[in-house]
N, C-alpha and C positions, 0 to 999 in steps of 0.2 A: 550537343548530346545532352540531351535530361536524366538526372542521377537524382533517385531518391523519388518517391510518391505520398503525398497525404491526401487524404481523403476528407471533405466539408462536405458536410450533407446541411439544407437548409430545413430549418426548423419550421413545420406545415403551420405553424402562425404568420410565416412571413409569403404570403400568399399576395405580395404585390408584386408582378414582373419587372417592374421599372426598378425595383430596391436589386432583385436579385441582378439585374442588367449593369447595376454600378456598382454592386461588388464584384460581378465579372471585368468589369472594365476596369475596376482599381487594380485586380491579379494581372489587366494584359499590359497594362503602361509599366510594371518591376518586371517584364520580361520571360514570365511564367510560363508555362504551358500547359493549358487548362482540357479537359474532356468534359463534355455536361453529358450526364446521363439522367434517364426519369426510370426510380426504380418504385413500385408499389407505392403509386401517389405521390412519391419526394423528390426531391432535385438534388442530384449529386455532383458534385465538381471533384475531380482526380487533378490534380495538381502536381505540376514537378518543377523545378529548376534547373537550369542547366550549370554545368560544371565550374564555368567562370564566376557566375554570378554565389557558388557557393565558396569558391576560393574565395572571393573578394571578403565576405564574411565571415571567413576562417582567420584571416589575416586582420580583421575588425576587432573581433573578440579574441585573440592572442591563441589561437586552439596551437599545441602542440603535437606537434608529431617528430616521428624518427628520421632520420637523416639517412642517408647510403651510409656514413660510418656508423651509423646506430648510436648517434648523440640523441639526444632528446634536445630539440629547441624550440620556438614560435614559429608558425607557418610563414612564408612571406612569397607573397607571387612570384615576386623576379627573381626569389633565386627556388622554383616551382623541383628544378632541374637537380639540386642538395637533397630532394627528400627521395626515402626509400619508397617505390613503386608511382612515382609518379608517371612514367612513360601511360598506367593503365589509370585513366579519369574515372571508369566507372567504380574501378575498389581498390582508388588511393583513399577515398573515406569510409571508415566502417560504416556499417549499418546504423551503428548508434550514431554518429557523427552526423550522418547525412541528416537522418532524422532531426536531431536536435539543431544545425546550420538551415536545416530549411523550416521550423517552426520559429526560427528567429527571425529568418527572411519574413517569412508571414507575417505576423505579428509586426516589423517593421511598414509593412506597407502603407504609402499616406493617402488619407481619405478625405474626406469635410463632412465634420460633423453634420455642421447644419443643415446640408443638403440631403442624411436623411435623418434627421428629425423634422422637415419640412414635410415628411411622412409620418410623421405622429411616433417616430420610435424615437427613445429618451432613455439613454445613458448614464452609469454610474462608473464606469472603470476610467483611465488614465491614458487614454489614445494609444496602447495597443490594438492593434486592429483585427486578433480573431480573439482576443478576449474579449474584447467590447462587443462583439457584436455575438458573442456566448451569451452574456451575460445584460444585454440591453432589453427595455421594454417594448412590444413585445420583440421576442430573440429574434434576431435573422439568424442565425446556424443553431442547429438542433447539438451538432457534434462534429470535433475535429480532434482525427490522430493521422500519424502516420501506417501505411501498409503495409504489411508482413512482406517479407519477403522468402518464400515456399525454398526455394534453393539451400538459402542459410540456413532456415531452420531444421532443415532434411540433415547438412552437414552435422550440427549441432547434434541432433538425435540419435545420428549414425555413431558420434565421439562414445556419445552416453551407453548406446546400448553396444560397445566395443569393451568399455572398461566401467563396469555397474560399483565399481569400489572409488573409484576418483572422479570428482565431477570437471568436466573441462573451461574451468571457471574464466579462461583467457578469451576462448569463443562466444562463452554467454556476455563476458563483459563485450567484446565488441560490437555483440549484437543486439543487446538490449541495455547494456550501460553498467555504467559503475553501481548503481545502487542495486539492482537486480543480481549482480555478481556475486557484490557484499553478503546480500541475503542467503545465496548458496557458498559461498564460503564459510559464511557461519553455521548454515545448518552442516554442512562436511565435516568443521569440528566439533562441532555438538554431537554429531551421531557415535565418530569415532571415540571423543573422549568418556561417551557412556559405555560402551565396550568393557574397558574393565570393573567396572562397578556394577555394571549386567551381570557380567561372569559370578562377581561375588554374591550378585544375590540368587544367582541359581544355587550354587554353594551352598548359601541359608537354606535354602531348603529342604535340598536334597541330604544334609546333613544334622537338620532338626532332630532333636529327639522323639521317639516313638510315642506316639499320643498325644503331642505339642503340637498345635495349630503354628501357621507362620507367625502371629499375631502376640503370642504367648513364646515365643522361641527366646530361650535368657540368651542369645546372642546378638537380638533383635538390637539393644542400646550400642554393641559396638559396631554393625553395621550403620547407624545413623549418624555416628560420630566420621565413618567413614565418608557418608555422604555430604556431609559439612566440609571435610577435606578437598572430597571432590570438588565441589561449586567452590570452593576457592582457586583450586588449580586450575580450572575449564577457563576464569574468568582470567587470570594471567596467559596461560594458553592462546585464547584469541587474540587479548590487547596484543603479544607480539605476532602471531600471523595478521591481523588488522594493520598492522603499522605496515610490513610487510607488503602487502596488496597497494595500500595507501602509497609507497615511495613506486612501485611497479605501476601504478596506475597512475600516476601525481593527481592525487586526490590532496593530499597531504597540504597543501599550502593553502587550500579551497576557504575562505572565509565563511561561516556563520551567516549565509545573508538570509535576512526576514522578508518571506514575499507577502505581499498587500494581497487579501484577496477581494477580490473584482463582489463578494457578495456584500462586503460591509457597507453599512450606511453610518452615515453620521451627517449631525452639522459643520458648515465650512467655516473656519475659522482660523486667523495666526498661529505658527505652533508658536511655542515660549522656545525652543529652542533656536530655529533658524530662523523665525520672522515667516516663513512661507508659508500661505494655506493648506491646511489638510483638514480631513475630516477626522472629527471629536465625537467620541461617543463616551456619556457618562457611567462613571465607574457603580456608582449606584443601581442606577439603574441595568448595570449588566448584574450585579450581585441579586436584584429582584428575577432576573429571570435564572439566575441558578436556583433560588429559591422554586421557581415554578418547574424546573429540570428534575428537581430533586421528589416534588410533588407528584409527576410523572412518571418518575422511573421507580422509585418505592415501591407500587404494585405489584409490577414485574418483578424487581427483586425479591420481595415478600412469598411471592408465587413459585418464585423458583429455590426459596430455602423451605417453604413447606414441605415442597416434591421431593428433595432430598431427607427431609428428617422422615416424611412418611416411608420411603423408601427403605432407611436403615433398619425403621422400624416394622417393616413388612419383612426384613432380612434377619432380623432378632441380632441386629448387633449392638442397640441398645436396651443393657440387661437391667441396669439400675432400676427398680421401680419408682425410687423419689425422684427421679432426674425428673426436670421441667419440661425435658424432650422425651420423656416417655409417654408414648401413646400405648395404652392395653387393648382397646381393643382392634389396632393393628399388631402388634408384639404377638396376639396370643394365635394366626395364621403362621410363624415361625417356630413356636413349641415341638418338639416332636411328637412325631405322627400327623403334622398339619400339612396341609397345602405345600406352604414356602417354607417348610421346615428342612434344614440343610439334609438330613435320613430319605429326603422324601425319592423313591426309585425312579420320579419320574420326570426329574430332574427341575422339578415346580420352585427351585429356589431361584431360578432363572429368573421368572416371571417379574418379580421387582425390578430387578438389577434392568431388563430389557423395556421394562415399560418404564422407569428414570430415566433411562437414554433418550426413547421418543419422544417424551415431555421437553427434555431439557431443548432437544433439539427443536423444537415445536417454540419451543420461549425464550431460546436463543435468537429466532427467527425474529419472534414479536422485536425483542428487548432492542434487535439491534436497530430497526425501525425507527423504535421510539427513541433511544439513544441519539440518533444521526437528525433525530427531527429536532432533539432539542438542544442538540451543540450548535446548528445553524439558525437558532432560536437565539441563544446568547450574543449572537452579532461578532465575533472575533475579529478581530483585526488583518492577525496575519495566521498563514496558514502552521505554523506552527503551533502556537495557541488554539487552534481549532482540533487539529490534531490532537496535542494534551489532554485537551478535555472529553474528546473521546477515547482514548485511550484509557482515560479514569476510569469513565463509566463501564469499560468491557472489561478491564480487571475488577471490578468488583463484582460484575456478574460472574466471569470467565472464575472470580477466586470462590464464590459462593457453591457455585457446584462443581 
């Protein structure tokens, strides 16, 4: 029985049948069960494993599961008959399980190189076998994930729109994993623990004194001190629900590992550390290309603190004349009796506020473009460091407006 689907679509550069014929024949000799389909010019392979061959993997890489007494220990084949639901092979493994045992199985399969670079394709990753051939020149697979599965997800959706106050964080983790779980666990206490701090700023409001904009309210300082308190407790808050999830999920023991990414290049050389080749790439020269990252994204940023001060400045909430950010002759459409002057009946104060939004969103579009073109510019190493330095660059824009 085959449990679990991924899908490898071949990338329309790899337009020689013989290549595509022995990557099909590397999936039949690990026991796979392959379907080729030709969908709008491509070649698809549906890919699955059957059940033994993802035990065997589970028991390889230590995966834990529950027991009939509901211990938590190591999977192990021979005693298949100690875990809870194994009578049922097709969903003794979740969704996320299967997916991720059978992106291992792939990726373990053995190939020879040379037999296809005797096809003129040329290699940079480390003998994974659908990274390499993600990531080789030119690619043989355009893309590879695993398939939804329409059932689970119906389940999932059914939980959500049953109870719109609790997310079913035990279902989503099963089904698309621990780190997707995380993320809605977090945003669950995020939303809740703004709740009371909402409340109190309707409060402000509706409690201002008569003629006091919210902005000018003398209450305004110890609402912000409250929000200070706030962001301290939200952040104790999650650390213990994160632990929480962490020991329910056993995340919790999970090591720090740094993954290589298959785009880096370098030269091959001894590391100093173990003696063993890797690729080197100088530090220099990656700081010359932050320098060219910087050169790059400046623009953009530029572009999008203009749009914002024109903006304020179309809304008259910059009054100061000396200020260095005062523009008059946008300022003086916000005067009263003007266009975007807040009196105006026809509700033309709008008009900034809505055409900032379009902008932003228009050069949010550009920035992230340019952002992602020039973090895989710098050459990272490992996908973490790739990440960071994206991540920089969308907080400075994401902080900018």
């Amino acid at each position: 029985m085959a449990v679990g689907e991924y899908l490898l679509c071949f990338s329309e550069k790899c337009n020689k049948e013989d290549v595509k014929q022995y990557f099909i024949n590397c999936l039949s000799r690990e026991n796979f069960s392959i379907t080729r389909q030709e969908f709008e010019g491509k070649t698809l392979l549906i890919t699955s494993a059957p059940f033994s061959v993802l035990a065997e993997k589970a028991e390889e890489v230590g995966l834990e599961k529950a027991t009939t007494e509901k211990k938590i220990q190591e999977f192990a084949v021979k005693n298949i008959v100690e875990f809870a639901g194994s009578e049922d092979q097709e969903g003794f493994f979740t969704s996320a399980e299967r997916a991720h045992l059978l992106e291992i199985c792939l990726e373990s399969v053995q190939y020879d190189q040379s037999h296809l670079m005797s096809h003129g394709i040329k290699f940079r990753g480390e003998h994974a076998f659908i990274t390499d051939c993600l990531h080789c020149k030119p690619p043989i697979l355009e893309s590879a994930f695993p398939l939804h599965e329409a059932h689970e997800q119906e389940k999932i959706w059914k939980k959500m729109k049953q109870n719109v106050i609790l997310c079913p964080l035990q279902e989503i983790r099963d089904y698309y994993g621990e780190n997707v779980a995380f993320y809605f666990g977090w945003m669950t206490c995020f939303t809740w623990t703004l709740v009371p701090i909402a409340f109190a700023g309707i409060l402000l409001y509706f409690f201002k004194p008569r003629g006091v904009t919210v902005d000018d309210n003398p209450l305004l300082p110890l609402y912000e001190v409250l929000m200070a308190f706030w962001a301290i407790s939200f952040l104790t808050i999650w650390k213990r629900e994160e632990s929480e999830y962490a020991f329910m999920w056993r995340t919790h023991k999970l090591e720090n590992s740094e993954l290589l990414r298959p785009e880096f290049s370098g030269v091959m050389q001894p590391s100093p550390v173990t003696g063993k080749a890797e690729k080197y790439f100088p530090r220099w020269k990656r700081w010359l290309r932050y320098g060219l990252s910087l050169i790059l994204t400046l623009p953009v940023l530029l572009l999008a603190v203009g749009a914002m001060l024109g903006s304020l400045n179309f809304n008259g909430y910059i009054k100061d004349k000396d200020s260095p950010v005062y523009i008059a002759s946008f300022a003086y459409f916000a005067e009263p009796g003007h266009i975007f002057a807040a009196d105006n009946k026809y509700y033309g104060y709008l008009i900034p506020t809505i055409g900032h939004s379009v902008v932003i969103n228009i050069l949010n579009k550009l920035y992230r473009s340019v952002a992602q073109f020039c973090t895989d510019l710098e050459n990272h190493r490992t996908e973490k460091d790739w990440e960071n330095s994206l991540i920089i660059k969308r907080v400075l824009f994401e902080g900018e407006t």
